[in-house]
Backbone as CSV, one residue per row, in Angstrom:
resi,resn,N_x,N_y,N_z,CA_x,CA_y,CA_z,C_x,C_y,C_z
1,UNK,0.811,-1.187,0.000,0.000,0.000,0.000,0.860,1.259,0.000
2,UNK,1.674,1.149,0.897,2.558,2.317,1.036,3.426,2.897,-0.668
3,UNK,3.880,1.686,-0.811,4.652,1.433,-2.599,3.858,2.246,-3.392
4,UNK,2.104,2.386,-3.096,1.373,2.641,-4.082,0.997,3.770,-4.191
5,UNK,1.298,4.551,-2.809,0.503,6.033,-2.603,2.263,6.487,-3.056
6,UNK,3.540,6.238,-2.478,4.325,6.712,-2.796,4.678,6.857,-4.396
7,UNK,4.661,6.143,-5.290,3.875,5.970,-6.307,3.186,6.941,-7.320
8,UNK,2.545,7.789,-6.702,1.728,8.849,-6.824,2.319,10.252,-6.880
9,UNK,3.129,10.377,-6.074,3.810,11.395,-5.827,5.324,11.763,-6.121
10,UNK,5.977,10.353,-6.165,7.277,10.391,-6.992,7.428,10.223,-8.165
11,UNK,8.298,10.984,-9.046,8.089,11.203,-10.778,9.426,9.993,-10.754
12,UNK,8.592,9.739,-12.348,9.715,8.411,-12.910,10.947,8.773,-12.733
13,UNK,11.989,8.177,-12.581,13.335,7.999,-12.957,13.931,8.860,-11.466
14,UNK,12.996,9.947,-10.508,13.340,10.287,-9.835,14.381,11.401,-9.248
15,UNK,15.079,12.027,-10.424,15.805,12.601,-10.407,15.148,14.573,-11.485
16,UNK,16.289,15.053,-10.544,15.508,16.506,-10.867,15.704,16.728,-12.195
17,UNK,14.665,17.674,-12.807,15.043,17.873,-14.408,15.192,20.017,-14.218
18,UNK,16.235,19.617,-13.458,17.180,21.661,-13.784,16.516,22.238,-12.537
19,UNK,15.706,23.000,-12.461,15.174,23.706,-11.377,15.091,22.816,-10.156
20,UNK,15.895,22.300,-8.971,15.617,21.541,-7.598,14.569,22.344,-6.884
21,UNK,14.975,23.353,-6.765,13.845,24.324,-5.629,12.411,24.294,-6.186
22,UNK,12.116,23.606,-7.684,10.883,23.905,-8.131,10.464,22.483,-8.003
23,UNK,11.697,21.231,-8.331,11.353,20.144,-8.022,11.203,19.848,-6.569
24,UNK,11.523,20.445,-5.198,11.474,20.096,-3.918,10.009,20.575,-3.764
25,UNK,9.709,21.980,-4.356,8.155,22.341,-4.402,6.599,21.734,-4.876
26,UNK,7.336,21.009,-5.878,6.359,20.029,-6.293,6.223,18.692,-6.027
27,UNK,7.230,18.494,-5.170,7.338,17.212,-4.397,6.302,17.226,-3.477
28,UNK,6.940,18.461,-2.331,6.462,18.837,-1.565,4.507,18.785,-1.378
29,UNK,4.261,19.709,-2.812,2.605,19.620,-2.855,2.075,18.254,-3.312
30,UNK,3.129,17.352,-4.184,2.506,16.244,-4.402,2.090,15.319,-3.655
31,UNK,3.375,15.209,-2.132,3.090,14.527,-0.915,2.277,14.919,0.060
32,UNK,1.557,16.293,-0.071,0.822,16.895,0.656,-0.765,16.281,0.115
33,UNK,-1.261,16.408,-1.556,-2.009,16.270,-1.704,-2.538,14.052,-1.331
34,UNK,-1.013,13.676,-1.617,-1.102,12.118,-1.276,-2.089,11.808,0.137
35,UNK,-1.013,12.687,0.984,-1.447,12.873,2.553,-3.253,13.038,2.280
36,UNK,-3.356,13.933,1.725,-4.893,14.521,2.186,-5.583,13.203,1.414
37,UNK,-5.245,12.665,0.427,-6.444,11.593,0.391,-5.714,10.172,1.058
38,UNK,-4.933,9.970,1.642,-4.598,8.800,2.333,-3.983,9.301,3.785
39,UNK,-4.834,9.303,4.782,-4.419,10.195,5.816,-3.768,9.255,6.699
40,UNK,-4.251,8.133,6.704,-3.146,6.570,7.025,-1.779,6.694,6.780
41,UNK,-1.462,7.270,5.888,-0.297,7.061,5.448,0.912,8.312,6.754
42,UNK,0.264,9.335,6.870,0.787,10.206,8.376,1.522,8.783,10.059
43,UNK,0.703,8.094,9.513,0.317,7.264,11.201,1.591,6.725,10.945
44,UNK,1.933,5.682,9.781,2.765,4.921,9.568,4.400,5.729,9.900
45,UNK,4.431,6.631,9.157,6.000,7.525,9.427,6.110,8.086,10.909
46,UNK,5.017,8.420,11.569,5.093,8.585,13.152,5.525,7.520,14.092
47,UNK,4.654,6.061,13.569,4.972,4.906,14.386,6.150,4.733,14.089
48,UNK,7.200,4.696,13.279,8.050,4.103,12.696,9.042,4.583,13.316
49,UNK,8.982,6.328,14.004,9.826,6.725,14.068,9.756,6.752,15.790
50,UNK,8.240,6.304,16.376,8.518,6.064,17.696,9.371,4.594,18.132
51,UNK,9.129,3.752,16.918,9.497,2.506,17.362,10.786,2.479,17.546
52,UNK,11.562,3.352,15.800,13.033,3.524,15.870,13.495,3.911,17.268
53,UNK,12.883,5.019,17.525,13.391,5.693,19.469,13.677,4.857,20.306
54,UNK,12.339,3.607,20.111,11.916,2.839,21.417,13.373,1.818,21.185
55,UNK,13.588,1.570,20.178,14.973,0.266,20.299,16.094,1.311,20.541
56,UNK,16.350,2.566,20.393,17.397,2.709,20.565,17.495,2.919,22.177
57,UNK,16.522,3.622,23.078,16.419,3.691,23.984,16.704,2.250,24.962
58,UNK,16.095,1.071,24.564,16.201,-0.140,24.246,17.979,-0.687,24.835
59,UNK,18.137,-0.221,23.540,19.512,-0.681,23.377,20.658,0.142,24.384
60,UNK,20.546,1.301,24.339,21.197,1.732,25.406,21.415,1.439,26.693
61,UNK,19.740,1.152,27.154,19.487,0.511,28.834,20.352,-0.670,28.884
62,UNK,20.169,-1.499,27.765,20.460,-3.293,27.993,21.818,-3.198,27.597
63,UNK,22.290,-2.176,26.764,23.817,-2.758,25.697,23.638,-3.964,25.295
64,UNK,22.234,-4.383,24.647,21.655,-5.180,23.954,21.381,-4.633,22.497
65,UNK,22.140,-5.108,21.359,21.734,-4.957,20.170,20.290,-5.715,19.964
66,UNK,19.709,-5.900,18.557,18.882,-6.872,17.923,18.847,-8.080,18.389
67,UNK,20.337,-8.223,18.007,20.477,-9.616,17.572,20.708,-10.096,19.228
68,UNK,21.098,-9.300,20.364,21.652,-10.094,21.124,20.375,-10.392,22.093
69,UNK,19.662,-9.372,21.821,17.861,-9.526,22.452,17.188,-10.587,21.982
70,UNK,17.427,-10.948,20.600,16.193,-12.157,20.093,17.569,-13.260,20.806
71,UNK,18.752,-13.195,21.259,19.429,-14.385,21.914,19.052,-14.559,23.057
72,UNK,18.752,-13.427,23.808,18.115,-13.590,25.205,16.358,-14.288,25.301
73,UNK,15.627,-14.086,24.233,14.659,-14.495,24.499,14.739,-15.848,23.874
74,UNK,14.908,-16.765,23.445,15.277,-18.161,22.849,14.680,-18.873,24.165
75,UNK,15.123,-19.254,25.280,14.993,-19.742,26.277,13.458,-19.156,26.590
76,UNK,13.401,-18.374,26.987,11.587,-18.084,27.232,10.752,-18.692,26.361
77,UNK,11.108,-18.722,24.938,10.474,-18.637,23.541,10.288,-20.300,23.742
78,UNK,10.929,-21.011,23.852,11.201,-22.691,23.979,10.898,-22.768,25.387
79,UNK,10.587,-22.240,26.245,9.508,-23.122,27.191,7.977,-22.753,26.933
80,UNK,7.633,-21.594,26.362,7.080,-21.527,25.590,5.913,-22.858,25.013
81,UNK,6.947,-22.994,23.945,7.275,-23.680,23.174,6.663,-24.899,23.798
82,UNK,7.497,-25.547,24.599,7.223,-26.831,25.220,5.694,-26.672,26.109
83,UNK,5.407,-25.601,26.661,4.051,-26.096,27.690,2.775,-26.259,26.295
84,UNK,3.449,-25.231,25.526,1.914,-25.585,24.273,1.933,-26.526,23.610
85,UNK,3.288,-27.024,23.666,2.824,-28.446,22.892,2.371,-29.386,23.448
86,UNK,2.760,-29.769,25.070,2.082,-30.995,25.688,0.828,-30.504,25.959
87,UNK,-0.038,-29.262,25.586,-1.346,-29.108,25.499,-1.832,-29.854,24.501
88,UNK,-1.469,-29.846,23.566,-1.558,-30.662,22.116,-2.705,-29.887,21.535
């Protein structure tokens, strides 16, 4: 969905043809008018950028990267794991 509204508002090939300040202007209104008929599309770049915060904040507390967080949860994840399966 996102691919499709962006889509809309970015010109082929993507690159400016001479005037930038006229191409940043018409960017500008093209993503504005996107916005006004897909107002969904606002929510997504907000969440994205609280989530980015939330891991880095994240990562700082723990000096836990990504990768070393999905290593810490493995063990939770597999007992998990095991009580739902002898539920069957």
């Amino acid at each position: 969905m996102v691919d499709a509204v962006t889509a809309e508002f970015l010109r082929p090939g993507g690159t400016a043809r001479g005037d930038w300040r006229g191409e940043v202007r018409g960017l500008e209104d093209r993503m504005r008018s996107a916005m006004h008929r897909h107002p969904w599309l606002a929510d997504l770049g907000h969440g994205f950028v609280q989530v980015e915060l939330a891991d880095q904040e994240g990562q700082r507390r723990t000096g836990l990267d990504l990768a070393g967080w999905m290593r810490r949860q493995v063990p939770h994840i597999e007992s998990v794991a095991r009580e739902t399966g002898s539920r069957g």
